[in-house]
C-alpha positions as protocol buffer text, in pm:
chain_id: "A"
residue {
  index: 1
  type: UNK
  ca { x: 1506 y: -1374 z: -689 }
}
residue {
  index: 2
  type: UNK
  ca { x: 1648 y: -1715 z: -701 }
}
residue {
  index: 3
  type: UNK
  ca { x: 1991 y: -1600 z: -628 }
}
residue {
  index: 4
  type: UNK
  ca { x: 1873 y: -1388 z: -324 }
}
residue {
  index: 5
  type: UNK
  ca { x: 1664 y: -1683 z: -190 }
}
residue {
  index: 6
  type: UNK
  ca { x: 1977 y: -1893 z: -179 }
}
residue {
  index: 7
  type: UNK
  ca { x: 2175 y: -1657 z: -16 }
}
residue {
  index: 8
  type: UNK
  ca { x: 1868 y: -1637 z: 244 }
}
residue {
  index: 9
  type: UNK
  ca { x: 1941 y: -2051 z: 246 }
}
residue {
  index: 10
  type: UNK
  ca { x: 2319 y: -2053 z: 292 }
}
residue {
  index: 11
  type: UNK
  ca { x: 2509 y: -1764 z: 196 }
}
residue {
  index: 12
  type: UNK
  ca { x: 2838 y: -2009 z: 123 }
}
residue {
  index: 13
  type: UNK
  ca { x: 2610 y: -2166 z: -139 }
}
residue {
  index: 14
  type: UNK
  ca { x: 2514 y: -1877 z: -309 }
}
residue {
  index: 15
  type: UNK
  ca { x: 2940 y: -1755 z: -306 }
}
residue {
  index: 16
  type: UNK
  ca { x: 2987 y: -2091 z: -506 }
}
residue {
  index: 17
  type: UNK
  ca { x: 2684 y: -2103 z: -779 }
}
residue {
  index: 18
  type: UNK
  ca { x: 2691 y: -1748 z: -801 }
}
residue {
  index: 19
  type: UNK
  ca { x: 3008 y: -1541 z: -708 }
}
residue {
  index: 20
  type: UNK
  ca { x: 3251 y: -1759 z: -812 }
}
residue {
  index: 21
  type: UNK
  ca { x: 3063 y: -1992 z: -1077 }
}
residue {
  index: 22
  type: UNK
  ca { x: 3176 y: -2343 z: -932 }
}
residue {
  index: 23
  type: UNK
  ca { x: 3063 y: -2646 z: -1207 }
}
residue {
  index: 24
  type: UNK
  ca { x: 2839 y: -2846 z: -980 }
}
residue {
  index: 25
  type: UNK
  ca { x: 3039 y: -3171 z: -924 }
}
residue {
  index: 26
  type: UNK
  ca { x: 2821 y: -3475 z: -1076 }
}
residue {
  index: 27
  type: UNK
  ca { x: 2868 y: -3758 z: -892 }
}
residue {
  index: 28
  type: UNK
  ca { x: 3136 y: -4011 z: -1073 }
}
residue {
  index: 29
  type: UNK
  ca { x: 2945 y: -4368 z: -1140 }
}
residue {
  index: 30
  type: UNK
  ca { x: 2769 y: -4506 z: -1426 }
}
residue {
  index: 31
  type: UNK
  ca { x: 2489 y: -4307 z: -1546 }
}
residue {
  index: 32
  type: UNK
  ca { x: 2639 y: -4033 z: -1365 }
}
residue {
  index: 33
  type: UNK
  ca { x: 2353 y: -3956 z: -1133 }
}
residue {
  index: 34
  type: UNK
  ca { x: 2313 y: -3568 z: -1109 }
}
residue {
  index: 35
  type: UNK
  ca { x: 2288 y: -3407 z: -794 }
}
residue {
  index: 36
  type: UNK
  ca { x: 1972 y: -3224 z: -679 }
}
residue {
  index: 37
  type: UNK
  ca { x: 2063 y: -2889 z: -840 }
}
residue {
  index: 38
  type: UNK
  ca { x: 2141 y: -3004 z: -1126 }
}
residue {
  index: 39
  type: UNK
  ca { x: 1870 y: -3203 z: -1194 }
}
residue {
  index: 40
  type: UNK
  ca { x: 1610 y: -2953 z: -1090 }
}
residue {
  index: 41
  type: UNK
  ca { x: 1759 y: -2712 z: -1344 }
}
residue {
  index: 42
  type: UNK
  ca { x: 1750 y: -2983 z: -1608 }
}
residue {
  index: 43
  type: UNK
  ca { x: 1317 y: -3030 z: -1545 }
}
residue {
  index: 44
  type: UNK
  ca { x: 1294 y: -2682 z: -1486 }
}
residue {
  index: 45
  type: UNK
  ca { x: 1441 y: -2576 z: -1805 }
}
residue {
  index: 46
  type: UNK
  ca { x: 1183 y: -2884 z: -1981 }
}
residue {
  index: 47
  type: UNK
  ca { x: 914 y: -2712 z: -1878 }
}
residue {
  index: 48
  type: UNK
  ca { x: 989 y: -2392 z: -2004 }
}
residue {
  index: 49
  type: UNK
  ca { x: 1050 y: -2546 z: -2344 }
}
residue {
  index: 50
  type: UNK
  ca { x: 702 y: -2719 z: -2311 }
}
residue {
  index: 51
  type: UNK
  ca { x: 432 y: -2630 z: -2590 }
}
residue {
  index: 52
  type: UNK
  ca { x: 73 y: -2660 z: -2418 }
}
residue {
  index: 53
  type: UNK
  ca { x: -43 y: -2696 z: -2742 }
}
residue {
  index: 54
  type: UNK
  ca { x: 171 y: -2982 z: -2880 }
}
residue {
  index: 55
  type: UNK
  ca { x: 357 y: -3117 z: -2620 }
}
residue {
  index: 56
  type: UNK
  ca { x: 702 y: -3263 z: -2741 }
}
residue {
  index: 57
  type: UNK
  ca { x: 802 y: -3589 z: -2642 }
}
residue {
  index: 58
  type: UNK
  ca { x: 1001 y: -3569 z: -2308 }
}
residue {
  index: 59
  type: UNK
  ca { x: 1322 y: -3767 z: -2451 }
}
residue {
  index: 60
  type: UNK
  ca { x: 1349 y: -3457 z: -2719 }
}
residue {
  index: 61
  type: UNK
  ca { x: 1254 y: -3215 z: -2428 }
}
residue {
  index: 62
  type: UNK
  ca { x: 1544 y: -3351 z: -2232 }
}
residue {
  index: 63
  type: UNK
  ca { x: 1775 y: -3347 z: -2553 }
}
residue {
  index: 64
  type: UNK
  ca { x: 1780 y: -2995 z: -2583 }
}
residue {
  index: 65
  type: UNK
  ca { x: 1820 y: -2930 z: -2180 }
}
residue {
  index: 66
  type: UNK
  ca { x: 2084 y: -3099 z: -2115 }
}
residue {
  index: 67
  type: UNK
  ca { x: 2261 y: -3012 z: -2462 }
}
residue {
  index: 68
  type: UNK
  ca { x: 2224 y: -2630 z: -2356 }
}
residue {
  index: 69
  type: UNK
  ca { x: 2356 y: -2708 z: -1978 }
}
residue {
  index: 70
  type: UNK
  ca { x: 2650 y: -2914 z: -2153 }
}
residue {
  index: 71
  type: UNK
  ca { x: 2558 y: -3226 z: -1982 }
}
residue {
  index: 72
  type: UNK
  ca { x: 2826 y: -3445 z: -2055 }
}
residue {
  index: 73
  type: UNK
  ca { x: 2767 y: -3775 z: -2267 }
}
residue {
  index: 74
  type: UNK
  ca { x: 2760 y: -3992 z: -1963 }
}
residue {
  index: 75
  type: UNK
  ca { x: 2482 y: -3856 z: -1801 }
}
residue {
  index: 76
  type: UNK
  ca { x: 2152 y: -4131 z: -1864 }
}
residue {
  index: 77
  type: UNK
  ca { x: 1991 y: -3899 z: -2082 }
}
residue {
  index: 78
  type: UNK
  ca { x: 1719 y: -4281 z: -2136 }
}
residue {
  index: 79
  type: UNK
  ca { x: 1611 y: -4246 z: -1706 }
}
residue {
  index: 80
  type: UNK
  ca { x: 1602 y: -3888 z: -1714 }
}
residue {
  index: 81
  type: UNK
  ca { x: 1349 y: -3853 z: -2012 }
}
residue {
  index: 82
  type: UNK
  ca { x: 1137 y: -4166 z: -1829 }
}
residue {
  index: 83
  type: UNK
  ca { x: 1134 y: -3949 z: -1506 }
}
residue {
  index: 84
  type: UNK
  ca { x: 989 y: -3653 z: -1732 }
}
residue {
  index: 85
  type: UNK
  ca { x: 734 y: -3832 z: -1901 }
}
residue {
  index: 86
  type: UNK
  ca { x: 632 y: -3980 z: -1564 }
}
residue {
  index: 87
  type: UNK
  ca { x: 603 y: -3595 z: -1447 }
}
residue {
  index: 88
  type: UNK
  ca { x: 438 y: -3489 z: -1736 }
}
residue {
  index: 89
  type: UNK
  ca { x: 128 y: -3747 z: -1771 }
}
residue {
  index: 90
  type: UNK
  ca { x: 90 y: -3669 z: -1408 }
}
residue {
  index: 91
  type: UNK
  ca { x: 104 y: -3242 z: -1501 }
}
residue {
  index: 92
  type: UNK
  ca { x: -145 y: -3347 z: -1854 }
}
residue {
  index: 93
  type: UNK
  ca { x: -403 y: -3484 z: -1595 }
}
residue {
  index: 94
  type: UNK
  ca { x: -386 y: -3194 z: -1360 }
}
residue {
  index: 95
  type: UNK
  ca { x: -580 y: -2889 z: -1377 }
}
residue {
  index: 96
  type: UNK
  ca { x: -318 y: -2631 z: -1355 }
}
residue {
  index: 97
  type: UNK
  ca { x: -266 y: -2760 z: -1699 }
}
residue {
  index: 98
  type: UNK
  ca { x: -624 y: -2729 z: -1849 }
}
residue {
  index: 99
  type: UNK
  ca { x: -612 y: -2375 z: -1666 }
}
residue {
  index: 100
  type: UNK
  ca { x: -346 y: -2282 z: -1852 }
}
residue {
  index: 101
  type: UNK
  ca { x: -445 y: -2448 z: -2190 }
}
residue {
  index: 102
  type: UNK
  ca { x: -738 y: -2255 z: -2159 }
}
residue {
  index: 103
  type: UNK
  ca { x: -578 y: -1901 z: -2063 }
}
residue {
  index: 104
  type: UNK
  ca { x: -691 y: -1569 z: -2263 }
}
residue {
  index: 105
  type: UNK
  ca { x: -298 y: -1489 z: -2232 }
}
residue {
  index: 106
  type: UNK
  ca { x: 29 y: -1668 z: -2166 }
}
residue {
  index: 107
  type: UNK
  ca { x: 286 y: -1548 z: -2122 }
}
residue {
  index: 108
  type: UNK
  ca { x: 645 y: -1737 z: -2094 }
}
residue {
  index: 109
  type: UNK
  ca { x: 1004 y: -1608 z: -1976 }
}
residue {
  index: 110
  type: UNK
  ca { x: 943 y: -1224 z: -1888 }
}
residue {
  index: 111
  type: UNK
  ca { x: 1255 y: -1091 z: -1806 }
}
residue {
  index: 112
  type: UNK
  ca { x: 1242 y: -788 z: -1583 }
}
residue {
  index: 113
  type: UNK
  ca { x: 1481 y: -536 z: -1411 }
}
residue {
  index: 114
  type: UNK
  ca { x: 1312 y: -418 z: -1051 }
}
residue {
  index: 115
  type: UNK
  ca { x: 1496 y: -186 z: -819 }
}
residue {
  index: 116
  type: UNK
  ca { x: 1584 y: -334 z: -469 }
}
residue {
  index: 117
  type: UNK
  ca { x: 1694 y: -130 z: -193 }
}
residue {
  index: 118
  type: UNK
  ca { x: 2100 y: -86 z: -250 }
}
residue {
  index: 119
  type: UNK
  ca { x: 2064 y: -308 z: -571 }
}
residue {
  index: 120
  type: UNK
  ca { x: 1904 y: -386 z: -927 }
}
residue {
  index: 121
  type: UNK
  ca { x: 1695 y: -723 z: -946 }
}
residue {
  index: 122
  type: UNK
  ca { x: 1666 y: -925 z: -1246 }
}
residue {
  index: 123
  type: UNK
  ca { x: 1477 y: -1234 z: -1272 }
}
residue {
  index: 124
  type: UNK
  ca { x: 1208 y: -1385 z: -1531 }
}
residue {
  index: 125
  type: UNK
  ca { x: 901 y: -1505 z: -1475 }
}
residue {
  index: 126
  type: UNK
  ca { x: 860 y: -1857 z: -1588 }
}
residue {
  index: 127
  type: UNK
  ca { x: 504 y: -1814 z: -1656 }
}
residue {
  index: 128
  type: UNK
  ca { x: 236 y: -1599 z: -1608 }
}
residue {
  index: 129
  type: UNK
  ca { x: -158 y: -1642 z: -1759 }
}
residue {
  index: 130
  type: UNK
  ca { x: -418 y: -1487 z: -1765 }
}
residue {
  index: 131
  type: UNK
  ca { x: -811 y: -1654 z: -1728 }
}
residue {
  index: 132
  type: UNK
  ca { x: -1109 y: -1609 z: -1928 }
}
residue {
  index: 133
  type: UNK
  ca { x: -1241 y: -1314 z: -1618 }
}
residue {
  index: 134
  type: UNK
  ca { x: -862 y: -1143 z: -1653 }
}
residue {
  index: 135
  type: UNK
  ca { x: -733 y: -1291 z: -1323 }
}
residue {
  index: 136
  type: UNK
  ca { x: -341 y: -1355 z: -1325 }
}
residue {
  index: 137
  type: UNK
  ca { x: -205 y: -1634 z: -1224 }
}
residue {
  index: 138
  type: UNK
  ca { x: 213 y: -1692 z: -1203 }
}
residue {
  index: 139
  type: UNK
  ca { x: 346 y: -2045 z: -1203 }
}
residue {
  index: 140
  type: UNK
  ca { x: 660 y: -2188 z: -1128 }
}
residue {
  index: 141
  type: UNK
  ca { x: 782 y: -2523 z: -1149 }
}
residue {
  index: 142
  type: UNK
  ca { x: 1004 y: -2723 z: -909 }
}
residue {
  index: 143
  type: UNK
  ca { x: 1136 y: -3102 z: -913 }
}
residue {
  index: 144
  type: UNK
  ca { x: 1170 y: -3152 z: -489 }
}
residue {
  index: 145
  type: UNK
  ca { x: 1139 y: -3497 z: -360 }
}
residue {
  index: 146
  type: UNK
  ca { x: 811 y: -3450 z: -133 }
}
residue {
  index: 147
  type: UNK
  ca { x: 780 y: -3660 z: 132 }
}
residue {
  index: 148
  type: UNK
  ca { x: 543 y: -3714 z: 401 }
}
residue {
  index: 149
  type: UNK
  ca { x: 532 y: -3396 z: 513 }
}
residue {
  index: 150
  type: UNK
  ca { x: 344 y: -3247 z: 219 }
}
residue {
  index: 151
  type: UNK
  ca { x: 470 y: -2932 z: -20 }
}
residue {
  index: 152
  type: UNK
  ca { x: 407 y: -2702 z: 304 }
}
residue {
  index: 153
  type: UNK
  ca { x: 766 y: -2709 z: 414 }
}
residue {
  index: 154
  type: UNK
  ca { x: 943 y: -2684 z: 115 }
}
residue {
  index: 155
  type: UNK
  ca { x: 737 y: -2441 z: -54 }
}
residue {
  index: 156
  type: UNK
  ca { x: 826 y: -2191 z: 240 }
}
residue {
  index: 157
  type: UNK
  ca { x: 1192 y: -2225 z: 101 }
}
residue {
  index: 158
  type: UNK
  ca { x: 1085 y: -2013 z: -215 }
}
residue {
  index: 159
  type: UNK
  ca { x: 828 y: -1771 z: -34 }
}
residue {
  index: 160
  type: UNK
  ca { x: 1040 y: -1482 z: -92 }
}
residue {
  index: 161
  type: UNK
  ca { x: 1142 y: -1557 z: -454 }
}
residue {
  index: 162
  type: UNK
  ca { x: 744 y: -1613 z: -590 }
}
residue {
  index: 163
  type: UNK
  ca { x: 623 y: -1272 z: -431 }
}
residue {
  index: 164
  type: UNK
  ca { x: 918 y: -1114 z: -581 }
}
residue {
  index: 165
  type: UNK
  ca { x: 784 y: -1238 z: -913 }
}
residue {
  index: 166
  type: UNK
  ca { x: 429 y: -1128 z: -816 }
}
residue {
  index: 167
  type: UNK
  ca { x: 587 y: -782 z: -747 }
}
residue {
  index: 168
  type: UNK
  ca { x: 736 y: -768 z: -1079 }
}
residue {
  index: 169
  type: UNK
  ca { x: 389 y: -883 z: -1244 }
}
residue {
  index: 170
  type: UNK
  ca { x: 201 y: -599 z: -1039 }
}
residue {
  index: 171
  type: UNK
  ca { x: 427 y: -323 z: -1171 }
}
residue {
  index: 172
  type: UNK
  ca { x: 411 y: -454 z: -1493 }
}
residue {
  index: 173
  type: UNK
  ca { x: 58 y: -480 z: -1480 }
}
residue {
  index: 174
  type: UNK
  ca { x: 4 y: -201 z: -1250 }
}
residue {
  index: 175
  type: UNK
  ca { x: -164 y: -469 z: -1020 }
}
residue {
  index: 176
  type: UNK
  ca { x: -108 y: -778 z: -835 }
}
residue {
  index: 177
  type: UNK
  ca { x: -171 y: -1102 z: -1003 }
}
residue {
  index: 178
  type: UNK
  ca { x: -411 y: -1300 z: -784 }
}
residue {
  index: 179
  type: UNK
  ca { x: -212 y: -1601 z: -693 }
}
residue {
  index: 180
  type: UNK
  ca { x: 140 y: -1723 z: -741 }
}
residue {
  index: 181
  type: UNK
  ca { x: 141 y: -2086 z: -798 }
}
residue {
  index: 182
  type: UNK
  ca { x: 447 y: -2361 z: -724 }
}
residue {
  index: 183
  type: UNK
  ca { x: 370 y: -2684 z: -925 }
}
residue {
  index: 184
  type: UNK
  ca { x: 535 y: -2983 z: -768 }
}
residue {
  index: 185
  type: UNK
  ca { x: 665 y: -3219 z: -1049 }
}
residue {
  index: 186
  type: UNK
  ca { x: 702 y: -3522 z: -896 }
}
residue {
  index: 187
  type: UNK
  ca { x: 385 y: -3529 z: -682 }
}
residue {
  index: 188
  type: UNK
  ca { x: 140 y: -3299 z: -881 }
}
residue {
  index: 189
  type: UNK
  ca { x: 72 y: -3090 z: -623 }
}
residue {
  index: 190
  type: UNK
  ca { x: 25 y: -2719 z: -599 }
}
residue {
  index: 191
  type: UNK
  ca { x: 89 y: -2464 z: -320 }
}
residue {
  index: 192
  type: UNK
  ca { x: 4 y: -2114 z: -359 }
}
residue {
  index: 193
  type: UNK
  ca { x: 98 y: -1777 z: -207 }
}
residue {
  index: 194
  type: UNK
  ca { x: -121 y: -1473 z: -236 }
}
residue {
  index: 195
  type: UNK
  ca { x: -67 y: -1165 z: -377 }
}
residue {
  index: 196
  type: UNK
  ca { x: -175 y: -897 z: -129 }
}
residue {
  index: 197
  type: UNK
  ca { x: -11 y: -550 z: -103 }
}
residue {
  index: 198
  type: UNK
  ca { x: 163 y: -627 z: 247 }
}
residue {
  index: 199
  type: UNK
  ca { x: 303 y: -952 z: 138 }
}
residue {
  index: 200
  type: UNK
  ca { x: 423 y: -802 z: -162 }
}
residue {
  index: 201
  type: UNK
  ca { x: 588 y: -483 z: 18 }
}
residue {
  index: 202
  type: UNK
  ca { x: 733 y: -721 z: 320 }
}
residue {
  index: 203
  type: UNK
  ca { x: 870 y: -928 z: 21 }
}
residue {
  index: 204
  type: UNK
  ca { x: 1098 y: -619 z: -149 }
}
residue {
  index: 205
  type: UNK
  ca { x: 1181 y: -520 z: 207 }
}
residue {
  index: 206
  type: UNK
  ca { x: 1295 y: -824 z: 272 }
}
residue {
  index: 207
  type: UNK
  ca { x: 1500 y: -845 z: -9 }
}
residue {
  index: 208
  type: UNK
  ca { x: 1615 y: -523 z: -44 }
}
residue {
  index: 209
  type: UNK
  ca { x: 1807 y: -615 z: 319 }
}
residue {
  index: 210
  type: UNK
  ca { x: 1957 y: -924 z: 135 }
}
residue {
  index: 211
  type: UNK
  ca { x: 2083 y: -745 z: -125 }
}
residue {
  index: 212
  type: UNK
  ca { x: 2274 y: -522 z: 153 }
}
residue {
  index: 213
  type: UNK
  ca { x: 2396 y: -852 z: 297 }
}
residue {
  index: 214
  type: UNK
  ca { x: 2538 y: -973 z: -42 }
}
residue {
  index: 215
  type: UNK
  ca { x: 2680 y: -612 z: -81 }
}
residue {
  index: 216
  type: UNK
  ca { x: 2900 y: -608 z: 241 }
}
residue {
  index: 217
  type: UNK
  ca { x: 2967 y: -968 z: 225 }
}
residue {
  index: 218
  type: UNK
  ca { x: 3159 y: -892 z: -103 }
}
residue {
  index: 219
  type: UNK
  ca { x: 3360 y: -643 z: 34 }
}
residue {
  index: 220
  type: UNK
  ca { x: 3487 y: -818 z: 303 }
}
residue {
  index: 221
  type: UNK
  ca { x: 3437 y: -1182 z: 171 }
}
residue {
  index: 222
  type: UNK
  ca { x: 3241 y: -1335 z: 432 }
}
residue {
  index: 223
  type: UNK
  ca { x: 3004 y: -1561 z: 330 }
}
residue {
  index: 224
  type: UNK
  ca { x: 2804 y: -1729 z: 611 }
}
residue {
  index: 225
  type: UNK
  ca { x: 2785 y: -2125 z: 595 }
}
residue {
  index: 226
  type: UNK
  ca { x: 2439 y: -2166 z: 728 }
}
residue {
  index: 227
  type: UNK
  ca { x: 2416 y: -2589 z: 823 }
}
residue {
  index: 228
  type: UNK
  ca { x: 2005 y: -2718 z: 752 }
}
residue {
  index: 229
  type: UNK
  ca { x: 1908 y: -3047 z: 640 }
}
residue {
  index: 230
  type: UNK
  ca { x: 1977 y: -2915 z: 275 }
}
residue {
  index: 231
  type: UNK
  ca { x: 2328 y: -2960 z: 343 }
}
residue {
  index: 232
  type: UNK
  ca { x: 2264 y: -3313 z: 270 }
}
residue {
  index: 233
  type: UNK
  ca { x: 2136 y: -3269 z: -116 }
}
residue {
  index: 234
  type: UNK
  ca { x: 2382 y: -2931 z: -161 }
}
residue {
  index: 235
  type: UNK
  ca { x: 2585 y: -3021 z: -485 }
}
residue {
  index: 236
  type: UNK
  ca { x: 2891 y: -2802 z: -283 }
}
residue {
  index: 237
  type: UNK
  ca { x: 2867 y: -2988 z: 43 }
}
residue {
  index: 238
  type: UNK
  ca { x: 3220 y: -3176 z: 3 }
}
residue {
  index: 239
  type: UNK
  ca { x: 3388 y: -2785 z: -14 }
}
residue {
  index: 240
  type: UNK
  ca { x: 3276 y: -2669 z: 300 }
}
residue {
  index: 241
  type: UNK
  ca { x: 3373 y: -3028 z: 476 }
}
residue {
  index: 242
  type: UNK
  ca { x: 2996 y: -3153 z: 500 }
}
């Protein structure tokens, strides 16, 4: 789902992080600042290694992230695990968190396999729970910089990827989980998407076309450069002459 909703974004993108595996370039300067995608991965992956029920502290969460993504030893390892702990005082005061702290069942990092259209679709589900009256939440976790305009805007970006994951939950479960959640990191705020058997069936359709976009761009190598204002934070945007 990730991969298909960056091919949505910018199809050139998705050639270099997935097709052909480009290293995203960090920039070169002291501290070696990393660039947006990077660093989302980074936070993203800290979460996942989170434990509700003794949180570690963020400088060991960080540790093991960026000694898995082979961060080299000039990234600031000091300002990234300050950044984390700011984000995760601000996620220990929020309710999402009690929510989940106080789940019936959690459950992290389900991997599933879901057919779409022309192709296979793999993905995992960062985290799904389930409350004390059996309602199922999924929540996913992203680092953007929000700015005045509120989450709104950029949780439309990942529309299609969190109702893929609530599509996967509802065949697992053999019904839809009642919201999909986006957690904001930096801001503490939440946007949700719900789960409602049209969404979820415009969502595979959707998809499923995506997937025959990817298919017949690989044959004849044509991978559309789509310009946005993401062009600015893309990690790639000195290959395509940005």
């Amino acid at each position: 789902p990730a991969a298909l909703e960056l091919a949505e974004r910018c199809g050139m993108l998705y050639r270099w992080r997935y097709e052909l595996r480009v290293p995203a370039p960090v920039r070169g300067r002291e501290g070696a600042a990393l660039d947006a995608l990077t660093l989302g991965t980074l936070f993203h992956r800290c979460m996942e290694l989170l434990d509700f029920a003794q949180p570690q502290p963020a400088a060991a969460l960080v540790a093991q992230a960026a000694a898995e993504m082979d961060l080299d030893e000039t990234t600031d390892l000091a300002a990234l695990s300050q950044e984390l702990e700011e984000m995760l005082e601000r996620f220990r005061s929020h309710e999402l968190c009690s929510s989940i702290a106080g789940a019936r069942r959690t459950y992290r990092e389900m991997d599933f396999l879901m057919a779409c259209g022309p192709a296979t679709l793999r993905g995992q589900i960062d985290l799904l729970y389930e409350d004390t009256e059996g309602r199922r939440y999924i929540v996913d976790y992203k680092s953007d910089r929000i700015g005045d305009e509120g989450p709104a805007p950029h949780a439309a970006r990942y529309k299609l990827q969190m109702l893929l994951y609530a599509a996967a939950a509802a065949k697992h479960f053999r019904s839809p989980p009642t919201e999909a959640r986006l957690y904001f990191l930096r801001t503490g705020q939440v946007h949700t998407f719900v789960a409602t058997d049209t969404s979820l069936a415009e969502a595979q359709e959707r998809a499923a076309s995506l997937a025959g976009e990817l298919i017949r761009a690989r044959r004849n190598g044509q991978f559309d450069r789509r310009e946005t204002a993401l062009c600015d934070v893309c990690p790639y945007r000195t290959l395509c002459g940005r």
